[in-house]
C-alpha positions in Angstrom: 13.4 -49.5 3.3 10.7 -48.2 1.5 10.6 -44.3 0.4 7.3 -43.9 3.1 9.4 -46.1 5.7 7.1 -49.4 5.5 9.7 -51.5 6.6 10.2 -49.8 9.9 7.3 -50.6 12.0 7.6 -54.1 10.5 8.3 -55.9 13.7 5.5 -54.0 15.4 3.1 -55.9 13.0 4.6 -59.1 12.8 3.7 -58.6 17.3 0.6 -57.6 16.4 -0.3 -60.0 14.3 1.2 -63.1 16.2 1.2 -64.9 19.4 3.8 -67.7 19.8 3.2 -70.2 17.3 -0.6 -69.4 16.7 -1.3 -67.2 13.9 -3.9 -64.5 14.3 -5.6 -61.8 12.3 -6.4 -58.9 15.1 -9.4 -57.3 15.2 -7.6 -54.6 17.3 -5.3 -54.1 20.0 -4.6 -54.4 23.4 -7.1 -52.9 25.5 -4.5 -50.6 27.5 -3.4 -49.5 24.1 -6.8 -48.8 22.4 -8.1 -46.9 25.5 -4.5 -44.7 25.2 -5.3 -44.0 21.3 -7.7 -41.6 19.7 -9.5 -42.7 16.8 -7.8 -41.4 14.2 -4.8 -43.5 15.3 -6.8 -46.6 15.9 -7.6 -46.5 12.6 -4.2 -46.1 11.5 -3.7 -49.3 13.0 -6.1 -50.8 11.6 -5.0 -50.3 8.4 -1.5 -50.8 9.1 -1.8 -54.5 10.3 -4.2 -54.9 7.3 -1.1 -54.1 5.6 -1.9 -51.0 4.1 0.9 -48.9 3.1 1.8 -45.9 5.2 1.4 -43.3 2.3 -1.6 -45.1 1.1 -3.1 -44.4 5.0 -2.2 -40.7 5.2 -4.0 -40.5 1.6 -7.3 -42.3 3.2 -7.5 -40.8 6.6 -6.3 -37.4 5.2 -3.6 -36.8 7.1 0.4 -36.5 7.3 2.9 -39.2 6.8 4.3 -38.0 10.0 1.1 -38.5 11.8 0.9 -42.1 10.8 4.5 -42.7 11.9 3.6 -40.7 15.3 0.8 -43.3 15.5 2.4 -46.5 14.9 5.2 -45.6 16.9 3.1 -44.6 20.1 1.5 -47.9 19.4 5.0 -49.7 19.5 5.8 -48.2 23.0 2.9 -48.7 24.4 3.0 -52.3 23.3 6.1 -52.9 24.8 4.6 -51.5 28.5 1.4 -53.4 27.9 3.9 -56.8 27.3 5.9 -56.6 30.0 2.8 -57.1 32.4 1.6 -60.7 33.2 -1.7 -61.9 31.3 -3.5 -64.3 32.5 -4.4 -66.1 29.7 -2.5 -67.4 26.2 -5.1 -65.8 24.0 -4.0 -62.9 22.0 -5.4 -60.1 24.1 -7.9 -58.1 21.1 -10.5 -55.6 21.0 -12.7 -54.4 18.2 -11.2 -51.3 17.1 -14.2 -49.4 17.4 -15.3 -50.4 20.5 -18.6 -51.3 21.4 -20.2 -49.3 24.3 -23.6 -49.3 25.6 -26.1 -48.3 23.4 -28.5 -46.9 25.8 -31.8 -48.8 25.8 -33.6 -50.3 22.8 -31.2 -49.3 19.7 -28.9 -50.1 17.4 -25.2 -50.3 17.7 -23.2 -48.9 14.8 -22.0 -52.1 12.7 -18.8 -52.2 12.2 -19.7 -52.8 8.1 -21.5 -49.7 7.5 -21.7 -46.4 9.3 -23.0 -43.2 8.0 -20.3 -41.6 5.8 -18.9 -38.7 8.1 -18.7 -36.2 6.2 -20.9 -36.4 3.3 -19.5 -37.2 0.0 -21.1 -35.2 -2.7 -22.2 -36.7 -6.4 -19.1 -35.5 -7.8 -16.9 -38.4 -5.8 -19.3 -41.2 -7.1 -18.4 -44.6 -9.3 -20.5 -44.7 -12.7 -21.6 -47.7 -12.7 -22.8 -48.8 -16.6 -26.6 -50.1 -16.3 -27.2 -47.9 -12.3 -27.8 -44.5 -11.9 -27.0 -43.7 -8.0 -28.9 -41.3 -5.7 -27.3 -41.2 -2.7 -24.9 -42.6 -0.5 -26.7 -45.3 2.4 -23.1 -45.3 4.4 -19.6 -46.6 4.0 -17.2 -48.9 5.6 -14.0 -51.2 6.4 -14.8 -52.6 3.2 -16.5 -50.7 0.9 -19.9 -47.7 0.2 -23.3 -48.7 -0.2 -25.4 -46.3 -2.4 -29.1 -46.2 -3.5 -29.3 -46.5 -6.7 -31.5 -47.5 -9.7 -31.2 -50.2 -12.1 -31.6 -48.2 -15.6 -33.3 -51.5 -16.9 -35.7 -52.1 -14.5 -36.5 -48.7 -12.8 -36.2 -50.6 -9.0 -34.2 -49.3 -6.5 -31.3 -50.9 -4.9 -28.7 -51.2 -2.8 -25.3 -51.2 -4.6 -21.7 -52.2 -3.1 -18.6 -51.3 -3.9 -15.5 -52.0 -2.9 -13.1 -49.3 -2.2 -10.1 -49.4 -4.8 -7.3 -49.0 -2.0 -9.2 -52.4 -0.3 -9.4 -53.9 -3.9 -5.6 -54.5 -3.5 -6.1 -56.1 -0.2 -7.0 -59.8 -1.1 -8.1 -61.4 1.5 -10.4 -58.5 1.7 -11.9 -58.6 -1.8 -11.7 -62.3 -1.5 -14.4 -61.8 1.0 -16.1 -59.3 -1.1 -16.5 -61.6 -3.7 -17.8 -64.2 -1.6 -20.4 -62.9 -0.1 -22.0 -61.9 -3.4 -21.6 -66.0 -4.2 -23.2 -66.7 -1.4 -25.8 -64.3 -1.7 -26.5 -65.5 -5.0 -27.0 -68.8 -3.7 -29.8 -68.0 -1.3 -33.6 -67.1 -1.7 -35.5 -66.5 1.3 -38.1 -63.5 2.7 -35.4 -62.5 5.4 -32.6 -62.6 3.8 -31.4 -59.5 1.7 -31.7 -60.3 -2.1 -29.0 -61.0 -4.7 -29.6 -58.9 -7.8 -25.9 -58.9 -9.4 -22.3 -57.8 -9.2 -19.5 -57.1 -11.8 -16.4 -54.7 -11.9 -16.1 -51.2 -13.5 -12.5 -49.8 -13.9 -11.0 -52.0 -10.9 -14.0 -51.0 -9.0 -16.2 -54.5 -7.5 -19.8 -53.9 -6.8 -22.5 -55.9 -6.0 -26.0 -55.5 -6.3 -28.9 -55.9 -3.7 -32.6 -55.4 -2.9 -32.6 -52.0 -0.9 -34.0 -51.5 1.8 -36.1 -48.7 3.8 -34.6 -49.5 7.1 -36.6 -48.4 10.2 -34.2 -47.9 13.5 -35.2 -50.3 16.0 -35.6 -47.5 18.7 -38.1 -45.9 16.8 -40.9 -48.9 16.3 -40.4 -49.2 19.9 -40.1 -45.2 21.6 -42.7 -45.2 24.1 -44.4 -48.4 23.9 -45.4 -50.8 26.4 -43.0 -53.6 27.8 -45.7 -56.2 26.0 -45.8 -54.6 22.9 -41.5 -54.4 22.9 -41.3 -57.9 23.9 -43.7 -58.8 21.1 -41.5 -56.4 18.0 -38.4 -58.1 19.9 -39.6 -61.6 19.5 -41.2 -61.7 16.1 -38.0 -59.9 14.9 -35.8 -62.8 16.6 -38.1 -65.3 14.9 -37.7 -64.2 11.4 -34.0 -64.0 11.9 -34.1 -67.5 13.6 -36.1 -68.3 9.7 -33.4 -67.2 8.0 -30.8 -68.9 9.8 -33.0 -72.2 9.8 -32.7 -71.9 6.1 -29.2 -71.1 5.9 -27.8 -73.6 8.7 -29.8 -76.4 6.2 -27.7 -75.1 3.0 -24.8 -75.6 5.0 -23.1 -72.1 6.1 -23.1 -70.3 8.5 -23.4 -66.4 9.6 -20.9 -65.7 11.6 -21.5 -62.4 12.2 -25.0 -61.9 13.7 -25.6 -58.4 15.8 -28.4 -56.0 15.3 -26.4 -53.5 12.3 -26.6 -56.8 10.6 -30.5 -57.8 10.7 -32.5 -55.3 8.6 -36.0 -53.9 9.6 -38.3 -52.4 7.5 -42.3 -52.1 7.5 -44.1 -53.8 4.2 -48.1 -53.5 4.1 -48.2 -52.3 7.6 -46.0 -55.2 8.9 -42.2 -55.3 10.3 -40.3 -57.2 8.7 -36.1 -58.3 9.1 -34.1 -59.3 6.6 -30.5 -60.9 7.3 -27.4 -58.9 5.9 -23.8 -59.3 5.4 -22.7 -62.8 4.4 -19.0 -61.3 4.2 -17.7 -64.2 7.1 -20.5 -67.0 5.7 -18.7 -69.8 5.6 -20.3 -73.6 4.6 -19.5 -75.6 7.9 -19.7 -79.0 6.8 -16.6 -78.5 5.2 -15.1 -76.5 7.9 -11.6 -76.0 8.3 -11.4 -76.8 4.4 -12.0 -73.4 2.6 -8.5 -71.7 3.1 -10.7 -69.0 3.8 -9.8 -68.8 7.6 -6.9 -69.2 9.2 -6.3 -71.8 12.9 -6.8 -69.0 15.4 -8.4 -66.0 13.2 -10.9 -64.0 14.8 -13.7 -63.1 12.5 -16.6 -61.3 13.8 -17.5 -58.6 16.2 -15.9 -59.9 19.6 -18.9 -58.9 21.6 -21.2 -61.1 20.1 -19.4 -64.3 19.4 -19.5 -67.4 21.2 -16.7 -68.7 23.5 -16.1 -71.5 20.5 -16.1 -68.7 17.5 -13.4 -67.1 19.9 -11.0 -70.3 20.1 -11.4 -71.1 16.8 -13.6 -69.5 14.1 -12.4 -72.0 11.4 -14.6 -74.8 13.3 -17.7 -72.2 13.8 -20.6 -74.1 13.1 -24.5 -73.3 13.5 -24.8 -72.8 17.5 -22.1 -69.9 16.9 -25.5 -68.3 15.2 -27.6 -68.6 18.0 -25.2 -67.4 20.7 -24.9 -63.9 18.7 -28.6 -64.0 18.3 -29.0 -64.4 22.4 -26.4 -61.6 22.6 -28.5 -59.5 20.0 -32.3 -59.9 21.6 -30.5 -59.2 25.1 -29.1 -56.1 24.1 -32.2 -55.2 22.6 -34.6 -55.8 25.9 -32.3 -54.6 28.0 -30.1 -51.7 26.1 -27.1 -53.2 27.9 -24.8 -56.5 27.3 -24.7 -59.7 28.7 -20.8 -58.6 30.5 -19.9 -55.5 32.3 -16.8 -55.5 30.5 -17.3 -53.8 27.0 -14.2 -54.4 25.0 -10.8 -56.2 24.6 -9.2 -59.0 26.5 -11.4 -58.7 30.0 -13.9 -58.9 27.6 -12.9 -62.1 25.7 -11.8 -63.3 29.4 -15.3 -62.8 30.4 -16.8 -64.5 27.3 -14.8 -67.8 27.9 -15.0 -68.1 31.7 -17.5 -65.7 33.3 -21.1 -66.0 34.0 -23.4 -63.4 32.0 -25.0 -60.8 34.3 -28.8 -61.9 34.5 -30.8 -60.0 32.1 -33.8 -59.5 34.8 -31.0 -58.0 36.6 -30.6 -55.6 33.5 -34.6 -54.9 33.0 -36.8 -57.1 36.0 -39.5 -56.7 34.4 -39.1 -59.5 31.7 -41.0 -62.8 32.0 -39.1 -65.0 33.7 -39.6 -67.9 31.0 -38.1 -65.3 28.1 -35.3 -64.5 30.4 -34.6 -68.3 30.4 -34.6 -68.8 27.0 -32.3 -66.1 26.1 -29.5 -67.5 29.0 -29.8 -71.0 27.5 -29.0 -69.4 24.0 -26.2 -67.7 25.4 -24.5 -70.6 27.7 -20.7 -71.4 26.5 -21.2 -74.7 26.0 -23.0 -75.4 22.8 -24.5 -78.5 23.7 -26.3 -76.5 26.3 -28.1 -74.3 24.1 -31.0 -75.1 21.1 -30.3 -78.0 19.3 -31.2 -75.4 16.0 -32.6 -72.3 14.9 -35.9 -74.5 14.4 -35.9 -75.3 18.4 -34.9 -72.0 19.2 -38.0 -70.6 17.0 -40.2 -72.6 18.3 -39.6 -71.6 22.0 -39.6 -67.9 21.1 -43.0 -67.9 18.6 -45.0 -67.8 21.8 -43.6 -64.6 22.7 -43.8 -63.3 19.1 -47.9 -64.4 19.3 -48.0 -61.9 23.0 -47.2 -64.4 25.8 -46.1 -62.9 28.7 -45.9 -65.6 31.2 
């Protein structure tokens, strides 16, 4: 045993992290656990099936060892309740450990990348980066903080990465990391965010990106007309559906589409979205080959993925895009989700076998031909929704242009 006690909650994360014979990486917990937990402990989880150590999670979440014990073993009893009740299904029964709720109507979820950094961390706790002078910080994450910075050489501002140095051990994590900023590199399109660079300073991994001046959803549309919503909505869906287009034809896919991850901004007067986060881009045309995801592992936000992502996220291939794109332009019409369950296995449950509720049962007033097109993007069997982001632009440009019927 180790002098922080690792080895004693080892056999709670070998249950947590397996199911039988299938091998999964858990985006949380048991939805009778989670709701039983306050954050602070879900976090501890987190981290602890990430593999973190138990001194190196006090040290992060600033608090005691004992508290992290407290946690883990509250987790561990409740576990053992949660298990001795039937399930209904053999899936591993997972939630996203910051569960998603309703957002109330017409705005953006928090992502589960990048929050705003609670509390503010002053200049003092900054990287120096050689060759970027950083302003301020744009938010932080599982993974990493974004700053604003400027490049010395160039005077433009941009957004700049890095990955914390307690994650930086974690390789599957900085494996990711360093992935995305490949793939980014590979890519060159309007709505996608830019590539600029990346390197490491003292063990610290950064990558470089165009910055931008995000504008919330909710404000562009406080106020307005259901036309004029339905229009922003559309055109906003149809420059994401662009993006995809272009990256479904080099191969990969997103895996990981939701509104935190589609970038608005207004340039000369127009709204414009750009496509972020490549960290779960995978090329599918060679899926299954990568090593990069395990049979079984669930990578994405639960709420928006496709039944298929959920069985098997090794095999997702382009339709995986669209479905999170039909869960995305719902939520944003309606400010609800497609299922009345929010989180965790019901939710998965719901995702795999239950009907979506209608969206004009959400908001009537949509036109009955949009309302269509966003349920055939979001039906569970792929083959029933748009052949490709091309299709599914073309059906929604009409809307973009102010059709209403």
């Amino acid at each position: 045993m180790t002098a922080d006690g690792d080895h004693d909650f080892d056999e709670l994360l070998k249950r947590l992290r397996t199911e039988g014979e299938q091998t999964v990486v858990l985006a949380g917990m048991l939805t009778t656990v989670m709701d039983r937990l306050d954050d602070r402990q879900q976090r501890i989880l987190d981290l602890a099936v990430q593999g973190t150590r138990l001194a190196a999670i006090a040290q992060q979440l600033g608090c005691t060892l004992s508290e992290v014990r407290q946690a883990l073993q509250m987790t561990e009893d409740l576990l053992d309740e949660v298990q001795s009740q039937p399930v209904s299904s053999r899936f591993v029964e997972t939630v996203v450990l910051s569960p998603v709720g309703d957002s109330g109507p017409l705005t953006q979820p928090e992502g589960d990348k990048t929050v705003p950094a609670k509390p503010p961390v002053g200049p003092e706790s900054w990287p120096r980066i050689p060759g970027y002078d950083i302003r301020s910080e744009l938010g932080r994450g599982s993974m990493g903080v974004v700053y604003r910075a400027v490049q010395k050489s160039s005077g433009r501002v941009l957004a700049l990465k890095v990955i914390r140095p307690v994650v930086a051990t974690e390789q599957e994590r900085l494996r990711m990391f360093v992935r995305e900023a490949s793939i980014l590199s590979q890519l060159e399109h309007p709505h996608i965010i830019r590539f600029v660079g990346m390197g490491t300073v003292q063990d610290e991994f950064f990558v470089a990106t165009e910055y931008v001046d995000v504008v919330p959803l909710h404000e562009i549309l406080n106020d307005k007309p259901l036309k004029y919503r339905i229009k922003v909505i559309c055109g906003i869906a149809c420059h994401v559906l662009e993006a995809l287009k272009y990256a479904h034809d080099s191969g990969l896919v997103h895996r990981d589409i939701k509104p935190s991850n589609i970038l608005l901004s207004r340039e000369r007067h127009k709204l414009n979205a750009k496509l972020a986060d490549f960290g779960l881009a995978k090329n599918y045309e060679d899926a299954g080959l990568s090593g990069m995801t395990a049979d079984g592992d669930l990578r994405g936000s639960l709420i928006y993925m496709a039944p298929e992502q959920i069985r098997n996220a090794r095999d997702a291939k382009p339709p995986c895009d669209l479905y999170s794109l039909g869960v995305t332009l719902y939520q944003m019409l309606s400010g609800k989700f497609p299922f009345e369950r929010h989180r965790g296995f019901r939710l998965m449950c719901a995702i795999l076998e239950e009907p979506q509720v209608p969206l004009q049962e959400r908001c009537p007033e949509i036109p009955d031909e949009l309302a269509a097109l966003i349920h055939r993007a979001l039906a569970k069997d792929p083959a029933d929704r748009f052949a490709s982001a091309k299709e599914m632009h073309r059906a929604f440009y009409p809307f973009r242009r102010g059709k209403m019927a």
